[in-house]
C-alpha positions as CSV (number, residue, x, y, z in Angstrom):
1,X,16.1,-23.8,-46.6
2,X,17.3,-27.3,-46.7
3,X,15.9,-29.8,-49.7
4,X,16.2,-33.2,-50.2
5,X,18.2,-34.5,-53.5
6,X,16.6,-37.9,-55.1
7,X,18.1,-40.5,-57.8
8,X,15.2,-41.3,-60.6
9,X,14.8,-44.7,-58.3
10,X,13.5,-41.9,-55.3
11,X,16.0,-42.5,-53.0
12,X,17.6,-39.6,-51.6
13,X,21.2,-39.0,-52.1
14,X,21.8,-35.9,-50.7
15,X,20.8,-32.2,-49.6
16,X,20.8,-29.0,-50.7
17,X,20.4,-25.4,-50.0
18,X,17.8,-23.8,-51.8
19,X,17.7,-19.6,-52.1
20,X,15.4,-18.0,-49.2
21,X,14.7,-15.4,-51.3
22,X,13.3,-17.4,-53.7
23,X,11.7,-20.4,-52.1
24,X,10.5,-18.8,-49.1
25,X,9.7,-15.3,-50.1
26,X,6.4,-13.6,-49.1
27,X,3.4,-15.7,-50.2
28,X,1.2,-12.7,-52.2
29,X,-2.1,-14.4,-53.3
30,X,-3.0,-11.5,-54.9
31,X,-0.3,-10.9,-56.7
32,X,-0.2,-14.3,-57.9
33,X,-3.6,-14.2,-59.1
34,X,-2.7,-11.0,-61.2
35,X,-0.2,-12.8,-63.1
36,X,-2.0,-15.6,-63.7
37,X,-5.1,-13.6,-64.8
38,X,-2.1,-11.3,-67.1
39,X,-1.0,-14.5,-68.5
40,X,-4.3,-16.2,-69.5
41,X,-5.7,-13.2,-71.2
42,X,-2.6,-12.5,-72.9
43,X,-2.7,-16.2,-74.3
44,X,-5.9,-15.0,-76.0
45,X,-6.1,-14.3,-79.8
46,X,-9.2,-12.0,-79.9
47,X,-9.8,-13.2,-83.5
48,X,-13.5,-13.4,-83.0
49,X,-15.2,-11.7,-85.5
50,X,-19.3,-10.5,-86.7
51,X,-19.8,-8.6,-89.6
52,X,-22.2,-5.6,-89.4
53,X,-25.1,-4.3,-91.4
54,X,-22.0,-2.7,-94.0
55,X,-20.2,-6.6,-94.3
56,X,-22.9,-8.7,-95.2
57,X,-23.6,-9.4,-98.9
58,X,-26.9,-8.2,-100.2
59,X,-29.2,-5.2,-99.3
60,X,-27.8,-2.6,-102.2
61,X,-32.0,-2.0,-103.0
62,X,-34.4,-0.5,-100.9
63,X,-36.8,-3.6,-100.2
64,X,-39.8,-1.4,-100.6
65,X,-40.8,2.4,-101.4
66,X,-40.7,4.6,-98.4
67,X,-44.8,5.7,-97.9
68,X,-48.0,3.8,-99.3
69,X,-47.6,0.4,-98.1
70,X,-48.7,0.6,-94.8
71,X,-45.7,-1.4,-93.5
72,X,-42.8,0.2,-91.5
73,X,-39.9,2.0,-93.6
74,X,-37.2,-0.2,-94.5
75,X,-34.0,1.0,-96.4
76,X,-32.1,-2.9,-96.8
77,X,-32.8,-6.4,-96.0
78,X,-29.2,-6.5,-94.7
79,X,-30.3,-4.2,-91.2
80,X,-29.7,-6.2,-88.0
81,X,-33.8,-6.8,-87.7
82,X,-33.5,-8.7,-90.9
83,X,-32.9,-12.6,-91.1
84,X,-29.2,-13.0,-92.6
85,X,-28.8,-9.0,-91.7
86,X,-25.4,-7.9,-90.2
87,X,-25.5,-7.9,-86.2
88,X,-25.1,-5.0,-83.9
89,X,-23.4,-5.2,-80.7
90,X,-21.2,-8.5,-81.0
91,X,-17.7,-9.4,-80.9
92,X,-15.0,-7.6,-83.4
93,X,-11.2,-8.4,-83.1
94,X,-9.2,-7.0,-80.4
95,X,-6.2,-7.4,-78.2
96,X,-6.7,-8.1,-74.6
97,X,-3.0,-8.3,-74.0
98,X,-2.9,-6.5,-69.7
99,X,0.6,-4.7,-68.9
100,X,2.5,-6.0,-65.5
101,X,5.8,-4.9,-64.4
102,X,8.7,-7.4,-64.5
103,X,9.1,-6.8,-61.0
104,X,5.8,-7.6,-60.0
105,X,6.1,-10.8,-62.4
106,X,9.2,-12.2,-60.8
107,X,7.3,-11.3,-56.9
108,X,4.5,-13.5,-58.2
109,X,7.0,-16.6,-59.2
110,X,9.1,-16.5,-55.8
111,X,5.6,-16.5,-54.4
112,X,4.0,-19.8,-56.2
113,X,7.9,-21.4,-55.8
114,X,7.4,-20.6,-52.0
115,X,4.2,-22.1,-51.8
116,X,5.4,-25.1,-53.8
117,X,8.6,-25.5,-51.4
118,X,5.8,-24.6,-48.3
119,X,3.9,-27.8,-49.6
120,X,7.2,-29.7,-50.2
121,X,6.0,-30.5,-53.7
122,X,9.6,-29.5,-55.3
123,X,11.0,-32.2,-55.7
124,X,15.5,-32.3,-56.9
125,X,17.1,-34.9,-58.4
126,X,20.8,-35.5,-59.0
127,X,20.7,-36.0,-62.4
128,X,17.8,-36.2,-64.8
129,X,18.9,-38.7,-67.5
130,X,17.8,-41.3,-69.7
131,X,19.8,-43.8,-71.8
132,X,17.1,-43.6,-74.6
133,X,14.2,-42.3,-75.2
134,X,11.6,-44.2,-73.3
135,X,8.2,-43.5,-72.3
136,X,8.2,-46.7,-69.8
137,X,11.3,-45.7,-68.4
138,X,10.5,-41.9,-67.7
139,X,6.9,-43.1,-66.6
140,X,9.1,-45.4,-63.8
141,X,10.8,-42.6,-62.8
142,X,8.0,-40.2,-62.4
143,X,6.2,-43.2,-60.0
144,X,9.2,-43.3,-57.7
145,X,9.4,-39.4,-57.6
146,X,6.1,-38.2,-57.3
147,X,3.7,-41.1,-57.5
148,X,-0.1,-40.2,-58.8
149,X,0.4,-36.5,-58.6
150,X,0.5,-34.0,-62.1
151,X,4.5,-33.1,-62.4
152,X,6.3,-29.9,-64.3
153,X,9.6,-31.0,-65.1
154,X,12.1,-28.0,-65.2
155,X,15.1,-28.8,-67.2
156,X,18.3,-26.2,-67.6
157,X,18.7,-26.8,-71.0
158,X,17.1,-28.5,-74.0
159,X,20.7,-30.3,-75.9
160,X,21.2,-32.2,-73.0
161,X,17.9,-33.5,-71.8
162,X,16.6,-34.4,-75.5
163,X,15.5,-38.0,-74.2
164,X,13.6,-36.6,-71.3
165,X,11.6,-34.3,-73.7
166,X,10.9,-37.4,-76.1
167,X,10.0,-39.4,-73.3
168,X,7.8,-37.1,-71.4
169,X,5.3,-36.4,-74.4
170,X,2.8,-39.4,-74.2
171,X,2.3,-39.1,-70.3
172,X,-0.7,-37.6,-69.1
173,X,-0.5,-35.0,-66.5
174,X,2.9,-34.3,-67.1
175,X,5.1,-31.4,-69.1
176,X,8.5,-30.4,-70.2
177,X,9.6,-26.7,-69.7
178,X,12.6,-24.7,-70.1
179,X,13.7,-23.4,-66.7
180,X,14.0,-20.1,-68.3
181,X,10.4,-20.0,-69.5
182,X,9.3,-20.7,-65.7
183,X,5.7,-19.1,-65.5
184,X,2.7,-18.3,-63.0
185,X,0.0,-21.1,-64.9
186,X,2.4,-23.8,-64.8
187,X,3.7,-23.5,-61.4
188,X,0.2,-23.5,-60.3
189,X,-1.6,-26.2,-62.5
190,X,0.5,-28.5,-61.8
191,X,0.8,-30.7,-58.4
192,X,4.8,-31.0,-58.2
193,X,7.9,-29.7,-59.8
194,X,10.6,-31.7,-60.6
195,X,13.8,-31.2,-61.5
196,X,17.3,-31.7,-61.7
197,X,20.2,-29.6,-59.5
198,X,21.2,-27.9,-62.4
199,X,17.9,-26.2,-62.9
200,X,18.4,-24.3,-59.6
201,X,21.2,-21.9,-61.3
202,X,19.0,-21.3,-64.1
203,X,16.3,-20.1,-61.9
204,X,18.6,-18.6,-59.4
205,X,20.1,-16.2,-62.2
206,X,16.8,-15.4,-63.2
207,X,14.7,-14.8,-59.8
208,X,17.4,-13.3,-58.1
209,X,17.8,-10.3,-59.4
């Protein structure tokens, strides 16, 4: 599969060959909806917490003798009928990390990059550099690349692209991301991805195996 190759004024300077196996793999929308479901509950911290009848200060004394005063037996003001009593049947910390294969991770990426390249929303430039970090100047760059639309940058490395990064944090709609850390919510939040020739190897090595 043949892709265009852009300069950051969006004029095309080239082509070049992207990976079938990777860009126009076997679109599984299941599969990707798995991952995307694995990835948002593992994101969770399931620190929510109630305390029960046994947590809640207070209660140590019976509130009342247990016969003789024609009201119903009651052995603390601290049970879960009680105003400021613990509660019953509520949220308590716990993981909800899901298990996925790695195989079944990397299907799921080749899947969302082939939809992506299906939609021609991957978009390759030569070189992604600025002179200085710039907020206008990676903002001009983004216009001519992808107009209006939401943009994942994917850069190779972080040394090199430091002003990219800088640049890139004030613009709405728009995020940074290690080509290594490639994952299923960012592929599919965003409209395009974006980035530079060099980025390809990274995910080459990664999604090829």
């Amino acid at each position: 599969m043949l892709a265009d190759v852009y300069n950051l004024s969006g004029q095309k300077v080239g082509q070049v060959e992207l990976p079938d196996q990777i860009f126009n793999a076997p679109i599984n929308v299941s599969l990707m909806h798995q991952a995307y479901v694995r990835q948002m509950a593992n994101a969770r911290l399931g620190t929510h917490d109630t305390k029960t009848r046994h947590e809640v200060s207070g209660g140590g004394r019976k509130p009342w003798r247990q016969k003789g005063t024609g009201r119903a037996r009651q052995g603390s003001i601290r049970a879960a009928q009680w105003k400021g009593g613990g509660r019953v049947h509520t949220p308590h910390p716990h993981k909800y990390t899901l298990a996925m294969p790695r195989k079944m991770r990397r299907a799921a990426l080749r899947s969302a990059l082939s939809v992506k390249a299906a939609e021609q929303a991957i978009v390759l430039v030569d070189e992604l550099a600025l002179p200085e970090p710039r907020t206008r100047l990676m903002a001009q760059a983004l216009n001519a690349l992808v107009g209006d639309a939401s943009a994942l940058i994917l850069l190779p490395q972080k040394a090199s692209y430091e002003n990219v990064i800088l640049s890139t944090r004030n613009l709405p709609e728009t995020k940074t991301l290690l080509a290594s850390y490639l994952n299923i919510r960012d592929l599919l939040t965003f409209d395009k991805v974006v980035m530079p020739v060099a980025a390809l190897d990274v995910i080459t090595s990664y999604l090829g195996r």
